[in-house]
MOPAC internal coordinates of N, CA, C and O (Angstrom, degrees):
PM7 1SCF
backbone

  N    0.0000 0     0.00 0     0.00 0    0    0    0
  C    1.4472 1     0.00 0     0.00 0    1    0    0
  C    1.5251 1   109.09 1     0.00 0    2    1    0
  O    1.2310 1   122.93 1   -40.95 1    3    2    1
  N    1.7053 1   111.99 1   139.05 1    3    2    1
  C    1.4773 1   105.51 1   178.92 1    5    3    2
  C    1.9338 1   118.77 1   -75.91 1    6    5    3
  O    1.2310 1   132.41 1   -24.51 1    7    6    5
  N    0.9690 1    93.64 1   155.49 1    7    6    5
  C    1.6830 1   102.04 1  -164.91 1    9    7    6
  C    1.5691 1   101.57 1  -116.99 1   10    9    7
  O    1.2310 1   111.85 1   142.48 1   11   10    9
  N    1.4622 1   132.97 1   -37.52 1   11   10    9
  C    1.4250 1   103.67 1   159.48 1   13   11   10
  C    1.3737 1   127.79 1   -95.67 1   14   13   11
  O    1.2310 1   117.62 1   -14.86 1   15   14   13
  N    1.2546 1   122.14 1   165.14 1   15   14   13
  C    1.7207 1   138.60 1  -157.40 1   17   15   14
  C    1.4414 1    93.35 1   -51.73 1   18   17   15
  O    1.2310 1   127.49 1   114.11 1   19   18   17
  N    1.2389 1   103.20 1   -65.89 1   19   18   17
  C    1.9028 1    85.61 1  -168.61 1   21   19   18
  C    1.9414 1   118.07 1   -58.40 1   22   21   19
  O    1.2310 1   138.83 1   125.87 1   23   22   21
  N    1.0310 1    81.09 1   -54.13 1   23   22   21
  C    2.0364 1    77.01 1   174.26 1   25   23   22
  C    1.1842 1   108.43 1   -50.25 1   26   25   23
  O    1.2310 1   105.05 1   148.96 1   27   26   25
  N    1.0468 1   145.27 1   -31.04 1   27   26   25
  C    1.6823 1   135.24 1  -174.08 1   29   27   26
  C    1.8800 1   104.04 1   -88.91 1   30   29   27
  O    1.2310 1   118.10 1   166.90 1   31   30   29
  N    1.4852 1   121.22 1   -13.10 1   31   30   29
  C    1.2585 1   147.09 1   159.37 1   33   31   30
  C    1.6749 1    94.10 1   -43.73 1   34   33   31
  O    1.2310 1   136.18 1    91.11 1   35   34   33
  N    1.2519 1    86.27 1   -88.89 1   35   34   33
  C    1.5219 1   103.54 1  -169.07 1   37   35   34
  C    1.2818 1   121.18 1   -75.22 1   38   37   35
  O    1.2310 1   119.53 1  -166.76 1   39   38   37
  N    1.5157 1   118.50 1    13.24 1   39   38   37
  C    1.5378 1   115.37 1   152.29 1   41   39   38
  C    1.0835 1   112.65 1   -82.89 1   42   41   39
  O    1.2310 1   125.02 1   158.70 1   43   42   41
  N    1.6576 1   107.97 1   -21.30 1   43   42   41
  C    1.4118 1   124.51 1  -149.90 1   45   43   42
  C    2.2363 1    95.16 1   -65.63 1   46   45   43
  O    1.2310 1   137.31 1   120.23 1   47   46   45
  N    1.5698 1    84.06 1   -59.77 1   47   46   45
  C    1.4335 1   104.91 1   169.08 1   49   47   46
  C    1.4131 1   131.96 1   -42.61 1   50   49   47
  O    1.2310 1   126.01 1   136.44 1   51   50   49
  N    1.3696 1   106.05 1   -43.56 1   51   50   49
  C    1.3636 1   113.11 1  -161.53 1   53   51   50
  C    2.0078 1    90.97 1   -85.49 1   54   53   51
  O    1.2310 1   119.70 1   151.91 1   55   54   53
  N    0.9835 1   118.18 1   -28.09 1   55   54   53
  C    1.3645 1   111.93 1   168.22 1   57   55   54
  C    1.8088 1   110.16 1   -79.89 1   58   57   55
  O    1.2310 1   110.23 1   146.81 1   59   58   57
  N    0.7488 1   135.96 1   -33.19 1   59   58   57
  C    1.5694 1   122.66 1   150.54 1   61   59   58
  C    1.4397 1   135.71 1   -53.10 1   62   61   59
  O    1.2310 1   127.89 1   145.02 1   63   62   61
  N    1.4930 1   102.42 1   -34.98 1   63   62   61
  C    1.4252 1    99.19 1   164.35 1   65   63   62
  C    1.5222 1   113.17 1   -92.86 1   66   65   63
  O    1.2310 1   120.56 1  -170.15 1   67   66   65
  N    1.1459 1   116.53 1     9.85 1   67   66   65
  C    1.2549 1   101.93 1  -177.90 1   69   67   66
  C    2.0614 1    97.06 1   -95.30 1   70   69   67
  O    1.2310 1   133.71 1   153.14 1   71   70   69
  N    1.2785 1    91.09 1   -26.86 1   71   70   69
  C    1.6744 1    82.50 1  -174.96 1   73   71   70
  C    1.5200 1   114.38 1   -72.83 1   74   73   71
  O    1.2310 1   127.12 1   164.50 1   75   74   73
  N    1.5631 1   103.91 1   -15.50 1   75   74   73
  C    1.5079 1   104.78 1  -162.64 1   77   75   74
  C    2.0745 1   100.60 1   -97.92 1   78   77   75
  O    1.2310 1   130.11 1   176.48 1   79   78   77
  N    1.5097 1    98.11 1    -3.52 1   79   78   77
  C    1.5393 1    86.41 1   167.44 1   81   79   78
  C    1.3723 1   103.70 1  -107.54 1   82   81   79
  O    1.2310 1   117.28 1   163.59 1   83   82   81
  N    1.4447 1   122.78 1   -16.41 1   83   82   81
  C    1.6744 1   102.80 1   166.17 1   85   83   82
  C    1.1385 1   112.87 1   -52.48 1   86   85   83
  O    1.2310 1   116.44 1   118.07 1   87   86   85
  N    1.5894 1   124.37 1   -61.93 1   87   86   85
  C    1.3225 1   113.45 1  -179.96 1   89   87   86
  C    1.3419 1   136.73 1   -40.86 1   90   89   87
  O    1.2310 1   125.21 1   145.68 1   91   90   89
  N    1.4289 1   107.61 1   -34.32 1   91   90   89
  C    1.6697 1   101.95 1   173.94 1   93   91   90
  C    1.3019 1   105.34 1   -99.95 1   94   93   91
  O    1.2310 1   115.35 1  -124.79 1   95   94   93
  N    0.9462 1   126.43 1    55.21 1   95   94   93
  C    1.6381 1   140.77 1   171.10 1   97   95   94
  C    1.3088 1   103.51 1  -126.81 1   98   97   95
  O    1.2310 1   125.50 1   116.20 1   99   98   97
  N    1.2862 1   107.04 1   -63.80 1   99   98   97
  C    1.4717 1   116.85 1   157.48 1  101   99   98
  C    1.3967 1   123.06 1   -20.95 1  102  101   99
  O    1.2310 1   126.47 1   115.23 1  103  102  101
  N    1.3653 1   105.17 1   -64.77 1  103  102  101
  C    1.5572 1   119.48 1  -165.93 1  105  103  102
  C    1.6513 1   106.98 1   -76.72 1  106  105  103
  O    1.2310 1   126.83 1   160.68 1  107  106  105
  N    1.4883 1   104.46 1   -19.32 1  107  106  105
  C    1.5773 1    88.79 1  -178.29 1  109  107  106
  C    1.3415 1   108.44 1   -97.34 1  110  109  107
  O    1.2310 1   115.25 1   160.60 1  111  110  109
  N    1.7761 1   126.62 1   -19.40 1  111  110  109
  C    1.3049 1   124.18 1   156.36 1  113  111  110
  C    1.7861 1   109.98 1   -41.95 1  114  113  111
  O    1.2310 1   109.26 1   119.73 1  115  114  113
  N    0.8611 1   137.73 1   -60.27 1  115  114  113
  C    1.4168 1   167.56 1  -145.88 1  117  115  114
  C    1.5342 1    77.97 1   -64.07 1  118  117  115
  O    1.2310 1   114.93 1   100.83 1  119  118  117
  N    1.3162 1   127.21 1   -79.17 1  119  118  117
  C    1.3465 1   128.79 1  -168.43 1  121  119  118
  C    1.3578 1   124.20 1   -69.61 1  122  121  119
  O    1.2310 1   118.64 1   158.28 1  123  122  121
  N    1.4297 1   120.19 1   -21.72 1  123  122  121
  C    1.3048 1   134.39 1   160.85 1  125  123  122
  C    1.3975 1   112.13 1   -53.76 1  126  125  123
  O    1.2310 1   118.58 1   116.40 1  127  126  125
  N    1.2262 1   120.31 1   -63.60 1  127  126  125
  C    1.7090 1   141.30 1   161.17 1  129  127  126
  C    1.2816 1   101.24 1   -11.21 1  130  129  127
  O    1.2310 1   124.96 1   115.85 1  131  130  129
  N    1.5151 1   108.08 1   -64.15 1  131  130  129
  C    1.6567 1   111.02 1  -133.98 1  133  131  130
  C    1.9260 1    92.86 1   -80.74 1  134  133  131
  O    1.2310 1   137.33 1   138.65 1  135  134  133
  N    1.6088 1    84.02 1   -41.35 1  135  134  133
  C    2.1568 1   108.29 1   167.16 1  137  135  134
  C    1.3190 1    97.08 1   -25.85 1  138  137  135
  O    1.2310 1   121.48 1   106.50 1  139  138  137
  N    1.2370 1   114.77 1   -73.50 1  139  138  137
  C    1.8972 1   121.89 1  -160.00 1  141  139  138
  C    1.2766 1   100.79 1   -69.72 1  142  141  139
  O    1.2310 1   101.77 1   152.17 1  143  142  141
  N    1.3881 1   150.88 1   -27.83 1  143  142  141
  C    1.1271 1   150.09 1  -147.71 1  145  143  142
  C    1.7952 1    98.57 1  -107.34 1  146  145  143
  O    1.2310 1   121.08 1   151.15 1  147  146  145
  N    1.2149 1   115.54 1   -28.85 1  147  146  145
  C    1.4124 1   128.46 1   164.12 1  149  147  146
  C    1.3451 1   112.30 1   -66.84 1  150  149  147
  O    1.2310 1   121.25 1   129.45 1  151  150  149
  N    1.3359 1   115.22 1   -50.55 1  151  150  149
  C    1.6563 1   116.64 1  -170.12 1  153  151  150
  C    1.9481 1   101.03 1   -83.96 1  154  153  151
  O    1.2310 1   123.36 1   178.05 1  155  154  153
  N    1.0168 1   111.16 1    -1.95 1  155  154  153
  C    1.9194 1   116.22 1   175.87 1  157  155  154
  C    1.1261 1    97.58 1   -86.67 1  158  157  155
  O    1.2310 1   114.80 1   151.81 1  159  158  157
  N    1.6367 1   127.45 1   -28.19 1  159  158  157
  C    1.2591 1   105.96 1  -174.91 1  161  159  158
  C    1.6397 1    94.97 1  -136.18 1  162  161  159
  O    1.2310 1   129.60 1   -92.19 1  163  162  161
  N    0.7948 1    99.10 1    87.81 1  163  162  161
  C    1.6929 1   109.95 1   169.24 1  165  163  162
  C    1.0795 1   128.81 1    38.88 1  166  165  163
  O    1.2310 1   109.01 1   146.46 1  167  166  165
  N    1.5931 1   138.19 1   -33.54 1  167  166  165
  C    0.9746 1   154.19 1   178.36 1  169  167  166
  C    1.0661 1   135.35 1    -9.07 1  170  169  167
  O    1.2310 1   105.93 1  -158.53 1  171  170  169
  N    1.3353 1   143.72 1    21.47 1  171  170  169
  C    1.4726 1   148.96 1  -124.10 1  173  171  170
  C    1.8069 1    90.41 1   -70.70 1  174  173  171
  O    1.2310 1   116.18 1   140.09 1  175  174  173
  N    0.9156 1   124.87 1   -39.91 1  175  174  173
  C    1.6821 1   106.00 1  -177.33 1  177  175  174
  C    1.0942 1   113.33 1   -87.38 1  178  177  175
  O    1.2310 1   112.68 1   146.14 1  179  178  177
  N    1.5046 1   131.42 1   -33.86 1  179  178  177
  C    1.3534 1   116.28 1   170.01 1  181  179  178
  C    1.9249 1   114.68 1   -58.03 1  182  181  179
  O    1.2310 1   129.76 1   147.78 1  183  182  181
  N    1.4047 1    98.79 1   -32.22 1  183  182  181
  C    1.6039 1    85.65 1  -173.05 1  185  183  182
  C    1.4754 1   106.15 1   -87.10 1  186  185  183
  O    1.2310 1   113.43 1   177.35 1  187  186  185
  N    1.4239 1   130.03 1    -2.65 1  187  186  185
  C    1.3117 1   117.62 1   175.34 1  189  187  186
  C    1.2980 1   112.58 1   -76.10 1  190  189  187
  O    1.2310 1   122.18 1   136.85 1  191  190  189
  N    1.7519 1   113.43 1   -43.15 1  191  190  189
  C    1.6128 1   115.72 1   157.52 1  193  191  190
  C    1.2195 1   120.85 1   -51.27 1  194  193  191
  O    1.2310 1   112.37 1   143.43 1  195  194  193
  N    0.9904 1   132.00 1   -36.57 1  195  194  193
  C    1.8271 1   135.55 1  -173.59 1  197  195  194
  C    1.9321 1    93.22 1   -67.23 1  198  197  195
  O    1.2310 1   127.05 1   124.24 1  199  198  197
  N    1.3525 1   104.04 1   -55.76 1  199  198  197
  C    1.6978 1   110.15 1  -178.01 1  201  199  198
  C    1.4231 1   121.49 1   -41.48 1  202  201  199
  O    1.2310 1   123.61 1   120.87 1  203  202  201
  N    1.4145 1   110.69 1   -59.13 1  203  202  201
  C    1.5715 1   137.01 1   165.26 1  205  203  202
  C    1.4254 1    96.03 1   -25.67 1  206  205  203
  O    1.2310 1   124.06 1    91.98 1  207  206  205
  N    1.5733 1   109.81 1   -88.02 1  207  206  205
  C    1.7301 1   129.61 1  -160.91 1  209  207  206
  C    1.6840 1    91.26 1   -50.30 1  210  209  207
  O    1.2310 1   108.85 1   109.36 1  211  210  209
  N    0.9725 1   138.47 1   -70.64 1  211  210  209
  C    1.5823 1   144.55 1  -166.80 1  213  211  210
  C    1.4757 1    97.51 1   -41.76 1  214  213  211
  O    1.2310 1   123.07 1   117.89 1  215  214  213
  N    1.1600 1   111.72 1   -62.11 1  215  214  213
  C    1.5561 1   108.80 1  -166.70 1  217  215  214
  C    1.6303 1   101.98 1   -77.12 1  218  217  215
  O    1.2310 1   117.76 1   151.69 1  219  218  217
  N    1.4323 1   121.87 1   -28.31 1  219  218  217
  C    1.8396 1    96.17 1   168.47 1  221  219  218
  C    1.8726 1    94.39 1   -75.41 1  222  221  219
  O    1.2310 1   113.42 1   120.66 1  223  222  221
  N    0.6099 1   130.06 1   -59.34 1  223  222  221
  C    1.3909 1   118.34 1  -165.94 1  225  223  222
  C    1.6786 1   113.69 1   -33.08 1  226  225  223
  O    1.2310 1   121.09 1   137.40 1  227  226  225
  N    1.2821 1   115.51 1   -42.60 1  227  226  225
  C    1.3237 1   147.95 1  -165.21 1  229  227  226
  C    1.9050 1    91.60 1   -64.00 1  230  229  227
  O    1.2310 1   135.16 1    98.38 1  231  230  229
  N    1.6501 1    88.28 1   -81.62 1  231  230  229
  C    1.7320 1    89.12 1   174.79 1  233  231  230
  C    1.6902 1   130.71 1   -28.23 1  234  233  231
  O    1.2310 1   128.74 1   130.68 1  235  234  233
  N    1.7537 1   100.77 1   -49.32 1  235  234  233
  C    1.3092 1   118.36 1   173.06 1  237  235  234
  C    1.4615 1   115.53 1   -40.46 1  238  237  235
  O    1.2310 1   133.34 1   130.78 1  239  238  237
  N    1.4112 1    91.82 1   -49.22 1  239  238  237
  C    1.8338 1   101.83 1  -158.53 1  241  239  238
  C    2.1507 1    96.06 1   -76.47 1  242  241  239
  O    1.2310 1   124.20 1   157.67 1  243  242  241
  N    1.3341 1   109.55 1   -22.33 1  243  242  241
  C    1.4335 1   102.25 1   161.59 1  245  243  242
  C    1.3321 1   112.73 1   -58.53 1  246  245  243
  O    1.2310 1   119.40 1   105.27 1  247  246  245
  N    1.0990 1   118.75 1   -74.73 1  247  246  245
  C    1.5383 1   128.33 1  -169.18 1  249  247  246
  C    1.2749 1   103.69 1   -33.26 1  250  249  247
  O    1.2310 1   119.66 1   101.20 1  251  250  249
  N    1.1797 1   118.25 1   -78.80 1  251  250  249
  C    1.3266 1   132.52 1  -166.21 1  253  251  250
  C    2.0719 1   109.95 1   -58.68 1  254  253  251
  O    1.2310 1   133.71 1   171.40 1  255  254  253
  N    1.4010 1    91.11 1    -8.60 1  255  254  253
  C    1.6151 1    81.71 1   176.94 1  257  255  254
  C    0.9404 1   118.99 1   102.91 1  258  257  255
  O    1.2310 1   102.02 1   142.63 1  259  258  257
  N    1.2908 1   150.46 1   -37.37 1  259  258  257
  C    1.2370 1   152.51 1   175.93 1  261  259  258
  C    1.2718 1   135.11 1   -60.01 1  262  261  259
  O    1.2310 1   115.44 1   174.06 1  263  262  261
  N    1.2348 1   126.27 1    -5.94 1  263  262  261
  C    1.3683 1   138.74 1   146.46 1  265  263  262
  C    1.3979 1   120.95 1  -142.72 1  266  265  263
  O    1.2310 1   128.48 1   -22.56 1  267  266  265
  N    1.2567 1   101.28 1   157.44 1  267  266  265
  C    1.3988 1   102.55 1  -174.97 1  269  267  266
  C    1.5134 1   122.67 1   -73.82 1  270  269  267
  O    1.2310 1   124.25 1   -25.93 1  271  270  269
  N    1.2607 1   109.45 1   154.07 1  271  270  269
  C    1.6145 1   110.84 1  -161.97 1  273  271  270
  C    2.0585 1   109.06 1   -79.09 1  274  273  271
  O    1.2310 1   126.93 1   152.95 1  275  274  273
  N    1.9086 1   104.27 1   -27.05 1  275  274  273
  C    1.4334 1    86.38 1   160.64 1  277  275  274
  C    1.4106 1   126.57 1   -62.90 1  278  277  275
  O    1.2310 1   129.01 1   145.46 1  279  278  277
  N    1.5329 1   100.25 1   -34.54 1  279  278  277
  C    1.7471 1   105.58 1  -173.13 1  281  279  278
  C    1.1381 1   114.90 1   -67.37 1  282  281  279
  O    1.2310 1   120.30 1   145.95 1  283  282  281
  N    1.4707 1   117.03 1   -34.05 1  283  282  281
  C    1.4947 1    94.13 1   164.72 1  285  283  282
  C    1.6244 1   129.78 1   -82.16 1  286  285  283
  O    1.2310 1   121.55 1   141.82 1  287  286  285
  N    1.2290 1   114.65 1   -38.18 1  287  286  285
  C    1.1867 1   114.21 1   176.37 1  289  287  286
  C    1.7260 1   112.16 1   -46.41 1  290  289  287
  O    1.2310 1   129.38 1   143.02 1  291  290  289
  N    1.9069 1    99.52 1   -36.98 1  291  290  289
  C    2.2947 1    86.22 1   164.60 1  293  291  290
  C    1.4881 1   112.04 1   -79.71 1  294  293  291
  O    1.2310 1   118.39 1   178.64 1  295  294  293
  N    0.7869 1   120.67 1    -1.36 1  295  294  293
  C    2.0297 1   118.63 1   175.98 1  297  295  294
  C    1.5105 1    89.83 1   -90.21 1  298  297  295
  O    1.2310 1    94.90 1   145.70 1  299  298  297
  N    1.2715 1   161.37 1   -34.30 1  299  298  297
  C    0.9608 1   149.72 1  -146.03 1  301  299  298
  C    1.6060 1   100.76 1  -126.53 1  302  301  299
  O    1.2310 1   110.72 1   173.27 1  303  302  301
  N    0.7188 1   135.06 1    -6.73 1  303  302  301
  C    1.6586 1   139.20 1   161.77 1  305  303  302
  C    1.6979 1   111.14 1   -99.72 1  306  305  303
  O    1.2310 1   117.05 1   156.52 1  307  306  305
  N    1.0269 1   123.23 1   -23.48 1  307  306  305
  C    1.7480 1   127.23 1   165.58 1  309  307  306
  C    1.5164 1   100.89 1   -80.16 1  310  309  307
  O    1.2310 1   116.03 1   128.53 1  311  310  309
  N    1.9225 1   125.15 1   -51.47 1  311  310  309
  C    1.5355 1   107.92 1   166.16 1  313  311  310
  C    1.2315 1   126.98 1   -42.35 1  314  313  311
  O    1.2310 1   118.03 1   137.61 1  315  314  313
  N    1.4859 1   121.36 1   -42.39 1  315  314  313
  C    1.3857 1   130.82 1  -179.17 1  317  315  314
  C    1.2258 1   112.18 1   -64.75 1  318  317  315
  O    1.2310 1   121.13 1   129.56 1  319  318  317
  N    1.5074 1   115.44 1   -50.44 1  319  318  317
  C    1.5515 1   102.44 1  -165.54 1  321  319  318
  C    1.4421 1    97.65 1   -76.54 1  322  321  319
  O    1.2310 1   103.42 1   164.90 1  323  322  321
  N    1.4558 1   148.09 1   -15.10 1  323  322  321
  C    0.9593 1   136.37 1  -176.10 1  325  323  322
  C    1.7692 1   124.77 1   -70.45 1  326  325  323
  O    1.2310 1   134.44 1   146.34 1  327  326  325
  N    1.7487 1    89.68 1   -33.66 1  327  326  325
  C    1.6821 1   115.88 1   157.52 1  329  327  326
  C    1.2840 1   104.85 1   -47.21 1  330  329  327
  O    1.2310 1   121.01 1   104.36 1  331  330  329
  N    1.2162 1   115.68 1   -75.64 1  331  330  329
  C    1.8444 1   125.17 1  -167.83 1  333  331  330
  C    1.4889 1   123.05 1   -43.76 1  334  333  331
  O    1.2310 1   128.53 1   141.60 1  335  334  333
  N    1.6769 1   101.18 1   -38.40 1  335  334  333
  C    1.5345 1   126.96 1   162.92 1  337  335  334
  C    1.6348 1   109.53 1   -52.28 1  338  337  335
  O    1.2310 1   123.31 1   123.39 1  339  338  337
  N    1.3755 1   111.26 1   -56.61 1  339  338  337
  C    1.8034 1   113.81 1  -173.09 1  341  339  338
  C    1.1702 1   102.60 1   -63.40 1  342  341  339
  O    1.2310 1   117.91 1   134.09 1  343  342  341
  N    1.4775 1   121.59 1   -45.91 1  343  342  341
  C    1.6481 1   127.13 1  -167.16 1  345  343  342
  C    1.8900 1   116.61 1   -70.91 1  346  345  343
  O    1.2310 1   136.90 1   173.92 1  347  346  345
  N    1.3010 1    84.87 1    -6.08 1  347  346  345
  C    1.7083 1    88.45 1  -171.68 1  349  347  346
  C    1.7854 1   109.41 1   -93.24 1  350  349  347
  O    1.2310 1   120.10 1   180.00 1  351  350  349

């Protein structure tokens, strides 16, 4: 355990951000899910909405830091082409 003020600061932190990027990890699995489960069954509007939400969620989690901006930009170009695939 840290013993001066600032290190116990920044444990303090690093356990807050750690809960607040599970959650939106969480939340964009969640929408990914529902994505694939749309494109299994044909759905072309449910999975274009499922696509939408994933990829703002996706963007978010750039901004904010939590993933990296190649990784998402390849999670979000494999959703798409998988869209383009159902729609064809």
């Amino acid at each position: 355990m840290a013993n001066i003020k600032s290190s116990i600061k920044r444990v303090e932190i690093a356990r807050r951000n750690e809960a607040r990027n599970r959650a939106i990890k969480s939340e964009i699995k969640t929408y990914v899910k529902k994505f694939e489960k749309a494109v299994a069954e044909n759905s072309v509007e449910d999975a274009k909405k499922y696509l939408d939400l994933a990829e703002k969620k996706y963007r978010q989690a750039e901004a904010k830091n939590v993933m990296h901006k190649n990784n998402i930009s390849r999670k979000i170009g494999q959703l798409t082409n998988k869209f383009n695939a159902m729609s064809n």
